[in-house]
N, C-alpha and C positions, 0 to 999 in steps of 0.2 A: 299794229304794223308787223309784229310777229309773227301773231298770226297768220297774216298774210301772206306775208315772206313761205312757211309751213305748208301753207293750202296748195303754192306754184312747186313747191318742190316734189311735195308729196306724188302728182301724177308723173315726174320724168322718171320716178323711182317705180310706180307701177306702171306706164308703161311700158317700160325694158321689158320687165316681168312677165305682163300680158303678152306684147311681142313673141314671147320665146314659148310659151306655153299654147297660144290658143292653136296652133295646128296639131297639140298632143292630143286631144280626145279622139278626132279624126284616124291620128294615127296609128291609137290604141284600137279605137273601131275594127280597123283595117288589117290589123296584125293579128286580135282575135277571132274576125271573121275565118280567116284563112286557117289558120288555128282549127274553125270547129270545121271547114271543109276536110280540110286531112284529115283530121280522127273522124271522120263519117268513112273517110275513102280505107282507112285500118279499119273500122270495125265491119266495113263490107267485104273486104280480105282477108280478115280472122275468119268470118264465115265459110269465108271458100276455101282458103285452107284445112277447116274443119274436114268440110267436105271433102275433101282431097286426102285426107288423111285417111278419112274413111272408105275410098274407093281403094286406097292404095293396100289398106288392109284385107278390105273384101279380095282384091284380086290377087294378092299376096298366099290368101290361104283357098280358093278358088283350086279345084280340080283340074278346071281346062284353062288354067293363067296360063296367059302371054305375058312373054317376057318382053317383048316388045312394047306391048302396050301397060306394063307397069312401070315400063323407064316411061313413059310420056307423059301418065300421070304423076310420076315423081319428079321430072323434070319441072311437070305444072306450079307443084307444091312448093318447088326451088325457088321458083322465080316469085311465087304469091308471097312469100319471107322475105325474100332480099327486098322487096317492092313495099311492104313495111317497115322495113328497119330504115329504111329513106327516108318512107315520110316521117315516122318517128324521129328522125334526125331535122327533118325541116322544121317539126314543130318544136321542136327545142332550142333551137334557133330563134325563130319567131318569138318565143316567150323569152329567149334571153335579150332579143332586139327590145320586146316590149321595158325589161324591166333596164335595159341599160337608158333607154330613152325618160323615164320617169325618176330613175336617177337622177341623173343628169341633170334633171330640170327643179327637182326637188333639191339641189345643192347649190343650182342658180339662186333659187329663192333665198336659200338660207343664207347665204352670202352677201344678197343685196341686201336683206334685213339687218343683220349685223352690222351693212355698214351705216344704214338709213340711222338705225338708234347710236354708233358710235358717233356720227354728227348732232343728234339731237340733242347725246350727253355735253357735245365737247360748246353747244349754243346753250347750255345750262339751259333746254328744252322740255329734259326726261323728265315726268315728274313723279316726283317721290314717292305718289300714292298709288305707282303704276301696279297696274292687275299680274298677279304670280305667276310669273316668268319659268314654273316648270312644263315640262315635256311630258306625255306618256307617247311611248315610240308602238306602235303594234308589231307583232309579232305572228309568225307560224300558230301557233299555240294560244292566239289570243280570239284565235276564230270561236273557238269552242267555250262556250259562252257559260254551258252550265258547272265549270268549274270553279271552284270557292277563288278567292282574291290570292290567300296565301301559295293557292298551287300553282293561281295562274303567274305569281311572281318567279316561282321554283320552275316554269317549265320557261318561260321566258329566256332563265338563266342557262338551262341545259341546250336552249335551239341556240344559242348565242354561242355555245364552246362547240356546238355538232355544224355551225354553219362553214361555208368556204369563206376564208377573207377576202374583203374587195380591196385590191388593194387603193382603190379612191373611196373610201370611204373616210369621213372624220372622222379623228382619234381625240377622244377628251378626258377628262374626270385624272385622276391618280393612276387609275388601274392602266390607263391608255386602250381600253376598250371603246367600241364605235357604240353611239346611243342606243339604249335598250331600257324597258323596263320606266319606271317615272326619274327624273331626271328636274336636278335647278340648276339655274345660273348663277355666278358671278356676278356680283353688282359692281366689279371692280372692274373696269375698263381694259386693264392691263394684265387682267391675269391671263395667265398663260396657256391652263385648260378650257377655260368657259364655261364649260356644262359639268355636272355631278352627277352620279348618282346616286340616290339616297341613300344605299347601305355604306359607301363608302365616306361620307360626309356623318354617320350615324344617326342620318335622317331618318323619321317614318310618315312624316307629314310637312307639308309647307310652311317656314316660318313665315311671321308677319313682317312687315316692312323688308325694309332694306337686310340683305343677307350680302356673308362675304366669306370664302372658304376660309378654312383654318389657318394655309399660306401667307393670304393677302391679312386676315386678322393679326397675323406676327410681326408684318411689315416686311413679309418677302415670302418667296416663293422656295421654299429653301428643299423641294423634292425632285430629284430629276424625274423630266417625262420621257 
């Protein structure tokens, strides 16, 4: 009967989920198509700028220059810049719509989850032998693939202090920094931060079983966040 009960809940909790996401692929589609149409339209305007630069030289150092006709082409060249920096301006835009939208929806998730497993804990549901509840969050610097583990920890940490704050982003662990790098949970329901990160837990690997920060092991949370 549990069970049961488990199986009916389980879909109104993913379909909110689905609901909110399945137009994001679409979206994303649409945001990066336009994307690659503008940088096609800048890099056919860098060229003529080129060009324009180089007429304007030519006729700049030109014996029989007109002055005339070197304001025309310089006026040309004015307007081929201002006419990229716009669209350079649109596409930044666009990638900033993109990632605020994935955002977004990446925080729906997390949220519905946390609260999915805080009802499963509180129907003594969760079970104990549940699969390790760490994170690895990717990063700028986790593209580049052929670098060793140790570095790719070290550059994680540097994009993390060079990045801009959002300020909607969660703040967890002690340090009150936003997830980065491998990261565990809190097995304790109530604690305050939820997520760790390994160095500051003086983690380097995933304990077994049940884990519970230093805090909740004392019987209280006794660090302001």
């Amino acid at each position: 009967m549990a069970y049961r009960k488990l199986e009916t809940r389980v879909p109104s909790y993913l379909d909110e989920v689905l609901g909110k996401v399945s137009s994001l692929p679409n979206e994303l589609k649409q945001n990066f198509s336009k994307i690659r149409e503008l940088d096609a339209r800048c890099v056919a305007l860098q060229a003529e700028a080129e060009r324009l630069n180089e007429e304007c030289q030519e006729k700049s150092q030109s014996k029989s220059k007109s002055t005339e006709s070197l304001k025309h082409v310089w006026k040309e060249l004015e307007e081929a810049q201002r006419e990229m920096i716009a669209l350079t301006d649109q596409k930044v835009k666009l990638a900033e719509k993109a990632y605020e939208s994935v955002d977004r929806n990446v925080r729906h998730l997390d949220e519905k989850l946390r609260e999915f497993e805080a009802q499963l804990r509180a129907e003594g549901k969760w079970p104990l032998d549940a699969p390790d509840r760490r994170v690895t969050v990717g990063s700028v610097s986790n593209l580049k693939s052929s670098r060793e583990r140790n570095e790719k920890k070290l550059s994680n940490l540097a994009v993390i202090e060079d990045m801009p704050v959002d300020p909607n982003e969660p703040r967890y662990c002690y340090c009150n920094q936003v997830s980065y790098g491998e990261m565990i949970a809190c097995d304790n329901t109530n604690c305050p931060y939820e997520w760790f990160h390994f160095q500051c837990v003086g983690l380097t690997s995933a304990p077994e079983g049940v884990w519970r920060c230093p805090d909740c092991r004392s019987g209280g949370a006794n660090r302001a966040r």
